[in-house]
ChimeraX commands (.cxc) that place a marker at each C-alpha (Angstrom):
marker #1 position -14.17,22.73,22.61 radius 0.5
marker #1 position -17.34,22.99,19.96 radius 0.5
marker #1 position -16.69,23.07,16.66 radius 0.5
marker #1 position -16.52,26.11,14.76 radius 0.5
marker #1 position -19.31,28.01,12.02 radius 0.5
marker #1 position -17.43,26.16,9.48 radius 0.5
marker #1 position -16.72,22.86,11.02 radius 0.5
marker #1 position -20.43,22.76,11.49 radius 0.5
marker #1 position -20.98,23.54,8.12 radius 0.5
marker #1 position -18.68,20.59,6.92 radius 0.5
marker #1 position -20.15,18.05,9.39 radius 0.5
marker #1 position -23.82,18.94,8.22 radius 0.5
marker #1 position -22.63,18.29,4.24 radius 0.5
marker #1 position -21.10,14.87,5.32 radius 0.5
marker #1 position -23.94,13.85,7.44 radius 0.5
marker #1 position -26.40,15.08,4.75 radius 0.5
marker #1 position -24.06,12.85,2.08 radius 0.5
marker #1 position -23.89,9.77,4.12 radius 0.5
marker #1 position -27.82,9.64,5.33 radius 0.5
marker #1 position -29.58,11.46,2.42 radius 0.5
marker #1 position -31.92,14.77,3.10 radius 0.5
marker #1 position -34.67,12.40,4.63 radius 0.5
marker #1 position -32.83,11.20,7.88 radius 0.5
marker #1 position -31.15,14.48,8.49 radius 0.5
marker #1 position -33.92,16.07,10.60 radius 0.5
marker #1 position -33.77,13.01,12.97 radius 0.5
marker #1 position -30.42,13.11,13.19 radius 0.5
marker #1 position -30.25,16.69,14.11 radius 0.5
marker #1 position -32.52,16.24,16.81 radius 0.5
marker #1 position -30.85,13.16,18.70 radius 0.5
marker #1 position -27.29,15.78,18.06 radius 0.5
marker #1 position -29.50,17.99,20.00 radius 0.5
marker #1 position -30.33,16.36,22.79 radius 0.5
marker #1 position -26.72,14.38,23.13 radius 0.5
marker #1 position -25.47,18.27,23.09 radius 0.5
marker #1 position -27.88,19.20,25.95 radius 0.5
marker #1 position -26.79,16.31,28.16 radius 0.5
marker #1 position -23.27,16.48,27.75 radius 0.5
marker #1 position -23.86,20.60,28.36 radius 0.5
marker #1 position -25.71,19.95,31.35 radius 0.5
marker #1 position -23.30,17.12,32.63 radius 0.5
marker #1 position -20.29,19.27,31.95 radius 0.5
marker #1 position -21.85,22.34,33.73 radius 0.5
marker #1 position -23.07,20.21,36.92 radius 0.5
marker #1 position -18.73,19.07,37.11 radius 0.5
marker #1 position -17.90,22.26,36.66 radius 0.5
marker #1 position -20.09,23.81,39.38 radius 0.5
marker #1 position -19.23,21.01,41.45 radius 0.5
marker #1 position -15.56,21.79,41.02 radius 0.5
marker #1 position -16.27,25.36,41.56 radius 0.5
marker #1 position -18.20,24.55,45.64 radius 0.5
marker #1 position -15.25,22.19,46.25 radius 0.5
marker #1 position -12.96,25.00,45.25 radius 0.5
marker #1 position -14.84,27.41,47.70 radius 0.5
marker #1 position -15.06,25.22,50.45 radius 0.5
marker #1 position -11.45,24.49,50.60 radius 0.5
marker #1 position -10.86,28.38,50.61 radius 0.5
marker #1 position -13.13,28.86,53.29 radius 0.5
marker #1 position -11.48,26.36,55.27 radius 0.5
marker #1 position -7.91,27.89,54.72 radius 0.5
marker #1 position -9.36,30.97,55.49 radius 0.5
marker #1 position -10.75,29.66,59.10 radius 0.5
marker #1 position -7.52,27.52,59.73 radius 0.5
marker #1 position -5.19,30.69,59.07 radius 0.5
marker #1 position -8.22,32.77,61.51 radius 0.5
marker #1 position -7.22,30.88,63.78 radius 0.5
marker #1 position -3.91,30.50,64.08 radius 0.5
marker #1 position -3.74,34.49,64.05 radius 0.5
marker #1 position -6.23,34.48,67.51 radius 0.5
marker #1 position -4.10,31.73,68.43 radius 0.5
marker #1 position -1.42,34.02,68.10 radius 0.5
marker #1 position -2.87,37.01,69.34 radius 0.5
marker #1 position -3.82,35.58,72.43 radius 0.5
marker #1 position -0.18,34.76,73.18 radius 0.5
marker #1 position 1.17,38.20,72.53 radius 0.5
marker #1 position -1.68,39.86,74.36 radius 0.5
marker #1 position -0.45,40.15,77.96 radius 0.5
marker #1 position -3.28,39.17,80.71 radius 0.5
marker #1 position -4.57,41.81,83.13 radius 0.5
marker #1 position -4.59,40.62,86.63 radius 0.5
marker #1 position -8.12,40.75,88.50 radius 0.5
marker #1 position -8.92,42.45,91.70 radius 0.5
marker #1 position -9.73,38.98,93.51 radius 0.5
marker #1 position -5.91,38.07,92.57 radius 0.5
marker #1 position -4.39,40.88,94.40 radius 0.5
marker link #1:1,2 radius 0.2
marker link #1:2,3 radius 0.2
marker link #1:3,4 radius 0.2
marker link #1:4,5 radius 0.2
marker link #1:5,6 radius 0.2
marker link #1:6,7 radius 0.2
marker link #1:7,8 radius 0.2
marker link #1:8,9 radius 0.2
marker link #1:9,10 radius 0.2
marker link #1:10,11 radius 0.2
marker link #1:11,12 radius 0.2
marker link #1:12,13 radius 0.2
marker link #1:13,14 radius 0.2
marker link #1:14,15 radius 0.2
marker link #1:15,16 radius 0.2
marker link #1:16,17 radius 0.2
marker link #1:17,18 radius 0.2
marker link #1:18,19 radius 0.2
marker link #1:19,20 radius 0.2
marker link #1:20,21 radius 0.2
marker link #1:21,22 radius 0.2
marker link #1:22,23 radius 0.2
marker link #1:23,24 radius 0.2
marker link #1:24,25 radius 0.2
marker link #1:25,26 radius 0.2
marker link #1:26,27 radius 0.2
marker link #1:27,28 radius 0.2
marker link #1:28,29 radius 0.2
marker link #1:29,30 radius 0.2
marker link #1:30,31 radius 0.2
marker link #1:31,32 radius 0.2
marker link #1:32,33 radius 0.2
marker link #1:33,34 radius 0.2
marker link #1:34,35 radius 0.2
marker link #1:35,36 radius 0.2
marker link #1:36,37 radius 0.2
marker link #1:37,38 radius 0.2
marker link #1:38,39 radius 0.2
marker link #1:39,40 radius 0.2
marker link #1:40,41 radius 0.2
marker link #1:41,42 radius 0.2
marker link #1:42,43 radius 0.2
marker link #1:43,44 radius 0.2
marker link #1:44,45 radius 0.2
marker link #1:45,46 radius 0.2
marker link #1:46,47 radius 0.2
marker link #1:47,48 radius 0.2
marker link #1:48,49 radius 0.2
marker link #1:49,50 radius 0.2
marker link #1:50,51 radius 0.2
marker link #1:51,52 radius 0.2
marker link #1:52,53 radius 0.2
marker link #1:53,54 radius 0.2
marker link #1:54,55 radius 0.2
marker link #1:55,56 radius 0.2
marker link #1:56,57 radius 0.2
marker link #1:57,58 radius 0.2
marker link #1:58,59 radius 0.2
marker link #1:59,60 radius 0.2
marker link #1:60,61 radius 0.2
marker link #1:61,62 radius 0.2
marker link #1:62,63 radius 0.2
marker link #1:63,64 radius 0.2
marker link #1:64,65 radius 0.2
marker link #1:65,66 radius 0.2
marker link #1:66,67 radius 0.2
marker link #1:67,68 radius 0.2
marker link #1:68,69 radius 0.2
marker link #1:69,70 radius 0.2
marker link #1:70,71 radius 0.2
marker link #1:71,72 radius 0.2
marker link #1:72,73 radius 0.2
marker link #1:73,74 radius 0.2
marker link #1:74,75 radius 0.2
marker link #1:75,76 radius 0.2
marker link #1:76,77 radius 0.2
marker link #1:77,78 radius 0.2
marker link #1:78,79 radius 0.2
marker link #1:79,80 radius 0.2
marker link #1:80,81 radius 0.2
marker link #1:81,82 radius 0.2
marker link #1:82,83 radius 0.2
marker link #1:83,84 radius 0.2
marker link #1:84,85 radius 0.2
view
């Protein structure tokens, strides 16, 4: 996703050839912070993806709870009370 040790290394020559040894410490920073944001964007989707992803498991989970009491309750057969005799 990130480029590599040596990717880096190639992108830091270019930018350093293209804006001169002056601008580079500027332009390092702004990288910076662009990198932060887009970090912290991409983890905030990604945890966002991951409660969705829980949620919807929990709710299976319930759903197939239920059908199983559901079930159960069928199968189970009733005991008749003392007032019913």
């Amino acid at each position: 996703m990130f480029p590599g040790g040596g990717e880096l290394l190639l992108i830091l020559v270019v930018i350093l050839l293209l804006f001169g040894g002056r601008e580079m410490p500027k332009i390092m920073r702004n990288l910076g912070r662009w990198s932060a944001i887009a970090r912290k964007s991409f983890n905030e989707v990604k945890s966002e993806f991951n409660r969705i992803g829980i949620e919807e498991e929990l709710r299976e989970k319930t759903d197939r709870d239920k059908k199983e009491l559901e079930e159960e309750k069928k199968n189970t057969p009733q005991k008749k009370s003392d007032k019913d005799s």
